[in-house]
N, C-alpha and C positions, 0 to 999 in steps of 0.2 A: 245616511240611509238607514231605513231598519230593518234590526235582523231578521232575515228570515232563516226557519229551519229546512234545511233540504234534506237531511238526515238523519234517523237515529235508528242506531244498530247495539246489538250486544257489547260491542268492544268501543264504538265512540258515537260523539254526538257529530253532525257536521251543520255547520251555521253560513251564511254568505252575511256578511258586512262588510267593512270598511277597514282600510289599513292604510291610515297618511292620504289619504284621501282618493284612493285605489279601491275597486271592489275586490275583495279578498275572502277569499274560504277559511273560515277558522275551525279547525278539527280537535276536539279535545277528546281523548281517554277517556274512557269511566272506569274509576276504582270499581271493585270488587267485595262486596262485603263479608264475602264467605273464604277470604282468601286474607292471608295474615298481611297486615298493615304495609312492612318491611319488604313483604316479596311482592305483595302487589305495585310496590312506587319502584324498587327494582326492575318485574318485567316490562310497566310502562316505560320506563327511560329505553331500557333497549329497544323496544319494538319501537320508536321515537326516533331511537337513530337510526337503528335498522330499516326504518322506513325514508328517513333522508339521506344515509346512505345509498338507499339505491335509486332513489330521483336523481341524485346527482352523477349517477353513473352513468343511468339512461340517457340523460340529459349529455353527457360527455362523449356517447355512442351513438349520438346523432338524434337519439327520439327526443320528440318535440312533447314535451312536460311542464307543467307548471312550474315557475317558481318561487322555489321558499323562499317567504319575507322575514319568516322569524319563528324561534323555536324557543320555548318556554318549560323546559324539564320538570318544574316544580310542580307547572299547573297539568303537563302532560300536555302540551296544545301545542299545534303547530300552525302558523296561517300561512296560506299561498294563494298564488295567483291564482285569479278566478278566470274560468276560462268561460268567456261569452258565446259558444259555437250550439251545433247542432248534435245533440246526443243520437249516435248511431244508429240506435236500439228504436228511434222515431224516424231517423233521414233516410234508409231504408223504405220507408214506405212512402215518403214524400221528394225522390228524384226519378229521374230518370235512368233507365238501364246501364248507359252509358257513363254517368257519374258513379252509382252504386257500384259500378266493376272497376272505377279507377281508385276509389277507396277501399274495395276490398284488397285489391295489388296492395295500396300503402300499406295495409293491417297487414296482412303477409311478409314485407319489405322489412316492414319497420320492429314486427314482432324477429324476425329473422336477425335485424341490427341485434335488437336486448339479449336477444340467446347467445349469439354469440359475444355479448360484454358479459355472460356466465349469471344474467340474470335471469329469474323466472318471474312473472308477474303472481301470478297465484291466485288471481280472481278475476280470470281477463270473458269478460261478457260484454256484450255491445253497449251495456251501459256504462261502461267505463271505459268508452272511445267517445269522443268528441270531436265534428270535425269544423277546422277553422281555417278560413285564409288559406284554402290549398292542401294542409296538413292531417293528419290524424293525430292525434294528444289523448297519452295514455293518462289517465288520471287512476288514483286511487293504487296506492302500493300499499295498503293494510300488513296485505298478506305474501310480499314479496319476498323470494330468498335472492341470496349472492352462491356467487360460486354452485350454481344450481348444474345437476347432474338429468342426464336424460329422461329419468323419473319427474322431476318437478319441470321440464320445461314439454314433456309430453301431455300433463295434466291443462297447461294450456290449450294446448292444442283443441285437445280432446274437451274441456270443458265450453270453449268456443264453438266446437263443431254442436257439441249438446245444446248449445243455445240456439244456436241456428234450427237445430234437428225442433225444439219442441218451443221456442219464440217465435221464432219467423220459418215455418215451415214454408213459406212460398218460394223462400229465395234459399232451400238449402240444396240445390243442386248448384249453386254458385258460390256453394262453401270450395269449390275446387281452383276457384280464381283466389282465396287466399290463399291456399296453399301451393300454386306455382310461384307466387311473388316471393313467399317464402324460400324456395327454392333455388330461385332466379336470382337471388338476394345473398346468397351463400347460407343458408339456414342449411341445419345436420336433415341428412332424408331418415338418419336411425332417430330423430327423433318424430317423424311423422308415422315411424313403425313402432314406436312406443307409445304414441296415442293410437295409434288403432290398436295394440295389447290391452292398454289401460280401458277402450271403449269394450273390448271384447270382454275384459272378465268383468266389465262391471255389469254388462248386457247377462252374462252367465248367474252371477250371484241373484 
């Protein structure tokens, strides 16, 4: 197949091609030009693992994640499964009530699983939910920490609620079906009062 680009961001390019004859997402790093040689191949390598590190964890805690085919440190690039599904952030406006409230439970559910495997996603927006075969599939752990404290997994919250609040304002009074799933799921309730702290002082500043 040929590549196409699906993404390019400050910190990496993202391509869909091919991998052994699988369609595959290949993600690679971009150096830094303004940052020394040695520390830029450095922070890419960690952020490299640090980011397969914690797919694999989510992955191990139940959320349903792509998986890595292969990780290339030199070149900074990592490819994984591509996931053929319906990006959220569009199926939202293309289901029915009844559907959109059993995938906002998953997102709830399922965000509640990673919290408690002590991950934070770190960029969790409806565009990096896709839902497939039943599931919700968290993609995109850029920005992911481990061992994440009520602060970073508040920021989910609260960042998800903010996309709802100013993306899909039609359906933000049914931000509260994610967060019962959450709830219902064994998710911390001190961290659903840490995004509403983090929404309040940012509403303040």
């Amino acid at each position: 197949m040929d590549d196409i680009e699906l993404k390019r961001g400050a910190e990496a390019l993202v391509v869909l091609s091919s991998f052994l004859g699988r369609a595959a997402v290949y993600k690679r790093r971009l150096p830094k030009s303004y940052r020394d040689r040695r520390l830029d191949r450095r922070l890419i390598v960690q952020r490299i693992r640090n980011e397969a590190r914690c797919i694999i964890a989510a992955r191990e805690a139940g959320i349903a994640v792509p998986r890595i085919y292969d990780i290339d440190e030199e070149e900074g690039l990592m490819v994984l499964e591509y996931i053929d599904g319906e990006n959220v952030s569009r199926l939202l406006y293309a289901t029915d009530s009844d559907l959109r409230a059993r995938i906002e439970n998953m997102i709830g559910h399922d965000l509640a699983l990673l919290h408690n495997a002590g991950i934070a996603h770190g960029d969790l927006t409806t565009s990096n939910l896709i839902y497939k075969g039943g599931r919700v599939y968290f993609i995109d752990f850029s920005f992911a920490t481990r061992s994440a404290g009520y602060e970073e997994k508040g920021v989910d919250i609260r960042l998800l609620k903010e996309v709802y609040r100013s993306t899909h304002p039609e359906f933000e009074d049914e931000f509260s079906i994610i967060v019962e799933g959450y709830i219902d799921s064994g998710g911390d309730p001190k961290v659903i009062s840490k995004a509403k702290e983090i929404d309040s002082r940012a509403r303040y500043v």
